[in-house]
C-alpha positions as CSV (number, residue, x, y, z in Angstrom):
1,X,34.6,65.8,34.8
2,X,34.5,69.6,36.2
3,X,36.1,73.0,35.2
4,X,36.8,75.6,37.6
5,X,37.1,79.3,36.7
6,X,40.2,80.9,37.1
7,X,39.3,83.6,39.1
8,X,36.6,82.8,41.2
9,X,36.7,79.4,41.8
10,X,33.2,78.2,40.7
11,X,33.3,74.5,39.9
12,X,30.9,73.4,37.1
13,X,30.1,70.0,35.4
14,X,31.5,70.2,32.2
15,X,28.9,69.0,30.7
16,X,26.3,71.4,31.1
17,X,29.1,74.0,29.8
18,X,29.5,75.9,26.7
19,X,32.1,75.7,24.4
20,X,35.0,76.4,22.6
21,X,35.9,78.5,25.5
22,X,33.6,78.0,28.8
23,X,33.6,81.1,30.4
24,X,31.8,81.7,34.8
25,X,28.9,82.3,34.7
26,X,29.9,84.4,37.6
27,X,32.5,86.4,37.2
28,X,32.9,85.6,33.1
29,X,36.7,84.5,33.5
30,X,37.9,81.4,31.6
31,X,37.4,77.9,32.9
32,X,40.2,75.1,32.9
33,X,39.9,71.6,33.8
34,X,39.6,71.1,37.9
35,X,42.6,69.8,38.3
36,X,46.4,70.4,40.1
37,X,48.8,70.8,37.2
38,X,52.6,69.4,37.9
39,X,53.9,72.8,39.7
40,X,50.6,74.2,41.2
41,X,50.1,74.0,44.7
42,X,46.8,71.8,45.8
43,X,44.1,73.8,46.9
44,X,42.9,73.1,50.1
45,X,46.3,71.8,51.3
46,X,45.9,72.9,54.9
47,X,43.1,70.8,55.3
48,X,45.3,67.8,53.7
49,X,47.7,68.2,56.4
50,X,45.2,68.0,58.7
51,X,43.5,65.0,57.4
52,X,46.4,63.2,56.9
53,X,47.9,63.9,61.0
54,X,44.1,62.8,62.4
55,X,44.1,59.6,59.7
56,X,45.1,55.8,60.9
57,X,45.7,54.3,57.1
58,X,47.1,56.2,54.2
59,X,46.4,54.3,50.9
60,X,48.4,56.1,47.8
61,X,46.8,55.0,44.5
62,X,48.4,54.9,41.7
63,X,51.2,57.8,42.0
64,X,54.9,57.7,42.6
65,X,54.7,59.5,46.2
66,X,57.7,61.3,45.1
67,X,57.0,65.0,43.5
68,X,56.6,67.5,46.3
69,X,54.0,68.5,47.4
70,X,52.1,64.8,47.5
71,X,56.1,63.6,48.2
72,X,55.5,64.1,52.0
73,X,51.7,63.1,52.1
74,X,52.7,59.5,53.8
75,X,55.4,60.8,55.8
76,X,53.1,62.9,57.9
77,X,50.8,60.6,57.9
78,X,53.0,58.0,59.0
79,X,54.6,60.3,61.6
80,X,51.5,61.2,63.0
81,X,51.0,57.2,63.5
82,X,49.0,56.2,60.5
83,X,49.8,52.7,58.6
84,X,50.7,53.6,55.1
85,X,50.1,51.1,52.0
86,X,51.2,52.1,48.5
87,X,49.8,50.3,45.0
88,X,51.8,51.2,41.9
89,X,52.8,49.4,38.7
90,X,56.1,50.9,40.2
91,X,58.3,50.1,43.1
92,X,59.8,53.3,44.3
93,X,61.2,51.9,47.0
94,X,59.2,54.2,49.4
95,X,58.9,52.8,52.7
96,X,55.4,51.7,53.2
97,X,53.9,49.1,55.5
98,X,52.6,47.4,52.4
99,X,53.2,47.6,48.6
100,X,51.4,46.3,46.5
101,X,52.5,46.2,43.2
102,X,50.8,46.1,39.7
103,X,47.7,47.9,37.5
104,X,45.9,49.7,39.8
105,X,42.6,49.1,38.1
106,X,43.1,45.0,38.6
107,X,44.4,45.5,42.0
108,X,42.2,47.9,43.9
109,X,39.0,45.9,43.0
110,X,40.7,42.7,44.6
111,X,41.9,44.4,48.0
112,X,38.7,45.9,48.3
113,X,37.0,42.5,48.2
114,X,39.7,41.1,50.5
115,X,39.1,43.6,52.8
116,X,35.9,44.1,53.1
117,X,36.0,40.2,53.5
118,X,38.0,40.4,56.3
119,X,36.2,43.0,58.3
120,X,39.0,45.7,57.5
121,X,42.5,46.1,56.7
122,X,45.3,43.8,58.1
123,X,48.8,44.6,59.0
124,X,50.5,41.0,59.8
């Protein structure tokens, strides 16, 4: 629930903005919802890349893992050495240590529980 201006980048909580058109407070350019639209490039994606080569479990939530750049998220994570587990309502037949598939909403809450229950994540 946050806007970001367009051309300065300040993030605010949309609530406590005006409307029909929010505009910075800043810099007076419009806001937009703080988002990545299909065909925008993340911000912050060299720090992704560096996350995901320093991480030891990559969990993908919900997305198809298969529109660039987000495509190649688990593959450098899983190069780098990190166990990778997908949960999707669909299969995409993307090779992952584990896949789980089904609503995301009724199956994150349960592999929480079970691994919190289990002292962590298992890969058996």
């Amino acid at each position: 629930m946050q806007a970001i201006c367009t051309e300065c980048g300040t993030i605010y909580d949309v609530t406590k903005i005006d409307r029909p058109v929010p505009k910075c407070g800043k810099c007076g350019n419009i806001l937009r919802p703080n988002v990545v639209w299909f065909g925008e490039k993340p911000r912050g994606l060299e720090k992704i890349y560096k996350l995901l080569t320093n991480s030891s479990i990559f969990i993908s939530i919900g997305t198809s893992g298969i529109v660039y750049p987000a495509s190649e998220f688990y593959l450098i994570a899983k190069e780098s050495g990190a166990k990778t587990i997908f949960l999707n309502i669909e299969d995409f037949h993307i090779d992952a240590d584990q896949y789980f598939p089904g609503e995301v909403a009724v199956l994150l809450p349960h592999l929480v529980d079970k691994w919190i229950e289990h002292g962590g994540i298992s890969f058996n």
